[in-house]
C-alpha positions as CSV (number, residue, x, y, z in Angstrom):
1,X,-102.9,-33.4,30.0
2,X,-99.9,-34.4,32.1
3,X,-96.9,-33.6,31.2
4,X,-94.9,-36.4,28.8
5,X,-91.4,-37.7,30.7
6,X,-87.7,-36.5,29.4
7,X,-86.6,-39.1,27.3
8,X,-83.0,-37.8,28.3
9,X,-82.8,-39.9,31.3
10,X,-83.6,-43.1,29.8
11,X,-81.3,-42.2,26.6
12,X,-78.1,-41.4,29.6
13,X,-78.6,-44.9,31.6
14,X,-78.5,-46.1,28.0
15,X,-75.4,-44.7,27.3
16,X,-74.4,-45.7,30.6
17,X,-75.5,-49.9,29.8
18,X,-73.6,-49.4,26.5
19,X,-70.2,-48.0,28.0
20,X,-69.8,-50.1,30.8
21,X,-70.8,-53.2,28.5
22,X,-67.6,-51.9,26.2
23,X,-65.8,-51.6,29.2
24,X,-66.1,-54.8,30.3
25,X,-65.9,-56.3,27.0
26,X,-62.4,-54.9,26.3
27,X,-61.0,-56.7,29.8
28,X,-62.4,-59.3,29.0
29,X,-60.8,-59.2,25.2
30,X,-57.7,-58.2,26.9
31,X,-57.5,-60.5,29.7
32,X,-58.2,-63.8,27.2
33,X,-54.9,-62.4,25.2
34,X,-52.5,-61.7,28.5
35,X,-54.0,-65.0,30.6
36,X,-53.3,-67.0,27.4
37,X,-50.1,-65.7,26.4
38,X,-48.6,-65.6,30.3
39,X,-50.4,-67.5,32.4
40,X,-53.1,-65.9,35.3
41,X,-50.2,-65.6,38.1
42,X,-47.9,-63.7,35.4
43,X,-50.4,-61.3,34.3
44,X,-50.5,-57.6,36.8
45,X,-53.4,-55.5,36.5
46,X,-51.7,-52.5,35.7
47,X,-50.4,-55.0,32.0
48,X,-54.8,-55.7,31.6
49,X,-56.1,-52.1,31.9
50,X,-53.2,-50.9,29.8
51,X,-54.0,-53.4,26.9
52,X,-58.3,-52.6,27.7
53,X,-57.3,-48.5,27.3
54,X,-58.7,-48.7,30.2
55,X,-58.8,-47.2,33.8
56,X,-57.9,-49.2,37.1
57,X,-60.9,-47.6,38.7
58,X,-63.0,-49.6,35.5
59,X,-61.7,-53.1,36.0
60,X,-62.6,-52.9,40.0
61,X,-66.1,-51.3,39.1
62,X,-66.6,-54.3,36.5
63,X,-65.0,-57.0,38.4
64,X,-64.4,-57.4,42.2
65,X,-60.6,-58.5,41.7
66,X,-58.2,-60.0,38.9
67,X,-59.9,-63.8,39.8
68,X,-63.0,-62.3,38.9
69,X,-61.8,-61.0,35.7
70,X,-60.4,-64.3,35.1
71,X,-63.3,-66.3,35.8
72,X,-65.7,-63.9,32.9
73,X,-62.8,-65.3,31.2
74,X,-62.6,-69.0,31.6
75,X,-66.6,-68.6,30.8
76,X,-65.9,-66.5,27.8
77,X,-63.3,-68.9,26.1
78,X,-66.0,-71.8,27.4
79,X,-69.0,-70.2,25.5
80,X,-66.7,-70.0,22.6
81,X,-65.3,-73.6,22.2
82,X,-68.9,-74.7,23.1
83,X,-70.5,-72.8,20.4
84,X,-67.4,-73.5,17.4
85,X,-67.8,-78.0,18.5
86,X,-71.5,-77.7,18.3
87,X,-71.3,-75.8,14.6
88,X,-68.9,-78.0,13.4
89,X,-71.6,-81.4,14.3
90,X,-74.5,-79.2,13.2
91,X,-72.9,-78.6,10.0
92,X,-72.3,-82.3,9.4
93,X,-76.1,-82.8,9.7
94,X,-76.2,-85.9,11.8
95,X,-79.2,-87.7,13.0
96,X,-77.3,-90.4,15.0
97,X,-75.9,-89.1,18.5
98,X,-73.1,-91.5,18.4
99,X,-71.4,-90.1,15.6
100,X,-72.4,-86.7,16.5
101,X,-70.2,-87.6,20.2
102,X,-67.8,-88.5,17.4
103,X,-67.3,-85.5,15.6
104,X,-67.6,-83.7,18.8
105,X,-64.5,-85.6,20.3
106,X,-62.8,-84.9,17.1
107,X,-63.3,-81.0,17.3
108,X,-62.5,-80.8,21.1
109,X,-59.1,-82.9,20.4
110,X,-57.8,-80.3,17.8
111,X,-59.2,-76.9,20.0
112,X,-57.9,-78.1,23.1
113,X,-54.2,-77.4,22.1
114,X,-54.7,-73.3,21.1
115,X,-53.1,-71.5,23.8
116,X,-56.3,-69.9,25.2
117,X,-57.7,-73.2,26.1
118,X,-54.7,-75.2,27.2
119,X,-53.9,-72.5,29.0
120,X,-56.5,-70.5,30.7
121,X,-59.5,-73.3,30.8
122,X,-57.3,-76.4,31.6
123,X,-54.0,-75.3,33.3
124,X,-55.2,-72.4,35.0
125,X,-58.8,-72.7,35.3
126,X,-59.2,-75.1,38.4
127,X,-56.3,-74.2,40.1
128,X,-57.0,-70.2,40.3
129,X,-61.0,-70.5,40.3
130,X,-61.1,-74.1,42.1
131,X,-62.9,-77.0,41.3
132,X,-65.7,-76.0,42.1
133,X,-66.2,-73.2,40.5
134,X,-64.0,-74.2,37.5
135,X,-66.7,-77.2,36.7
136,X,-69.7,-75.2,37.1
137,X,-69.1,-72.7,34.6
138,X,-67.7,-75.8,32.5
139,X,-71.1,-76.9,33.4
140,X,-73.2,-73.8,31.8
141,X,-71.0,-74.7,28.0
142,X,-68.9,-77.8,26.9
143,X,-69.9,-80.0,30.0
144,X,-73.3,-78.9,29.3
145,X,-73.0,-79.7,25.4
146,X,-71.3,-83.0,26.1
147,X,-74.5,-84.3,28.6
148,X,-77.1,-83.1,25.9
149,X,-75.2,-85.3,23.3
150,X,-75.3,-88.1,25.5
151,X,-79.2,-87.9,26.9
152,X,-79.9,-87.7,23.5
153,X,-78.5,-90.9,22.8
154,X,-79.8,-92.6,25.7
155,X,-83.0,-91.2,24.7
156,X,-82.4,-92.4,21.3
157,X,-81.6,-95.8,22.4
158,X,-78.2,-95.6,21.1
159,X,-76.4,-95.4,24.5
160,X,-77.2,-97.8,27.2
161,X,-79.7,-96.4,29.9
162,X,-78.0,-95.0,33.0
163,X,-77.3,-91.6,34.8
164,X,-76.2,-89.0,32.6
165,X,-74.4,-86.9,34.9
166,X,-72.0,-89.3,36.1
167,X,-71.3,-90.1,32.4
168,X,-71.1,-86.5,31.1
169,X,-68.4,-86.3,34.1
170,X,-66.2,-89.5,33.6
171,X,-66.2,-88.2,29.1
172,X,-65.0,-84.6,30.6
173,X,-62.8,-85.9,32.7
174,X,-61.0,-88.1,29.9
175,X,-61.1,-85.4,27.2
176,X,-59.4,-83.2,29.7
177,X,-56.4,-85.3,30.0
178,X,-56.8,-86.1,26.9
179,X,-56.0,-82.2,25.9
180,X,-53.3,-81.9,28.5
181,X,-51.7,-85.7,27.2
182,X,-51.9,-83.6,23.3
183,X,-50.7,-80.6,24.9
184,X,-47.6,-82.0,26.6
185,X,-46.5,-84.1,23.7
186,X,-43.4,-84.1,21.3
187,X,-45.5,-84.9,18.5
188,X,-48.8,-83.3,18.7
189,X,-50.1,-84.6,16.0
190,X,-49.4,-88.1,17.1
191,X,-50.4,-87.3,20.5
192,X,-53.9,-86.4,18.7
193,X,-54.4,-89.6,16.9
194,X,-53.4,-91.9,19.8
195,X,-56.5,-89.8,21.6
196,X,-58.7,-89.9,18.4
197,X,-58.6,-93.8,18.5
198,X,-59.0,-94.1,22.8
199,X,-62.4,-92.1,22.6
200,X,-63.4,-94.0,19.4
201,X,-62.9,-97.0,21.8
202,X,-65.1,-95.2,24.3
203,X,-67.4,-94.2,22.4
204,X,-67.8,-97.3,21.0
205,X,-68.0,-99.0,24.5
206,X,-70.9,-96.4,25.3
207,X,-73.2,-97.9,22.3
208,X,-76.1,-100.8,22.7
């Protein structure tokens, strides 16, 4: 009978998997935090792997450079508002798309103002990652959530029949500026119900 394999090197690569995923984890934790509270071009390495507790040598064998840290970050905060805007519809229980795109302009107005994504996703995020770049991994969470809500309506025959790409693009476009007219203003919460009433008008606009 041959002789059964170690399990000790498939238990060490484990440990291996479960370090580095901790490793990149906590720059990615502290890189949200510093990118947020200072802005990317404030923000040194040596501040990240000091706030990680960890080494330089580990944030160049996760991530290529500081951008690329950045840009697990963009996705990160991304992922996040995606997930929180598509709770806060499911929990209403909806089965009309409109007022689902509703509720979902509703929750992106009030997010869009904490620091993490005025900061990182909308001032930061295109000019450090580029357009490019920047929309593509918009693409993979809120841009993605935003063109699902939409085909579904179309589908639904709530929304008038046309392309949903260019749609889902002019809707992120506006809720960007949007964020960054809330952002900018005085009177934030004024800002925000100004907004709340545009998109209601294009939303509105959208419908059969």
């Amino acid at each position: 009978m041959p002789a059964l394999p170690s399990p000790e090197p498939q238990s060490q690569r484990r440990r291996q998997v479960d370090r580095s995923a901790a490793t990149q984890a906590a720059l990615i934790a502290a890189g949200r935090r510093l990118f947020a509270e200072e802005g990317f071009a404030s923000v040194g390495t040596e501040a990240i792997v000091a706030a990680a507790g960890v080494s330089r040598g580990a944030l160049y064998h996760q991530f290529v450079d500081k951008s690329a840290l950045f840009a697990a970050v963009v996705e990160a905060v991304e992922a996040d508002v995606a997930a929180r805007i598509a709770a806060e519809v499911a929990a209403v229980g909806s089965t009309d798309p409109i007022e689902a795109l509703r509720l979902a302009a509703r929750a992106w107005l009030r997010i869009c103002v904490e620091p993490e994504v005025h900061r990182i996703v909308l001032l930061d995020g295109p000019s450090v990652l580029g357009w490019a770049e920047w929309r593509e991994l918009c693409a993979r969470h809120v841009f993605g959530l935003v063109r699902d809500v939409l085909a579904w309506g179309i589908d639904a025959g709530r929304i008038r029949r046309q392309p949903v790409g260019p749609l889902a693009h002019v809707l992120m476009g506006a809720s960007d500026e949007a964020a960054l007219y809330i952002a900018r203003a005085n009177d934030a919460e004024t800002a925000r119900a100004e907004m709340a009433n545009v998109f209601e008008l294009l939303i509105e606009g959208l419908t059969r």
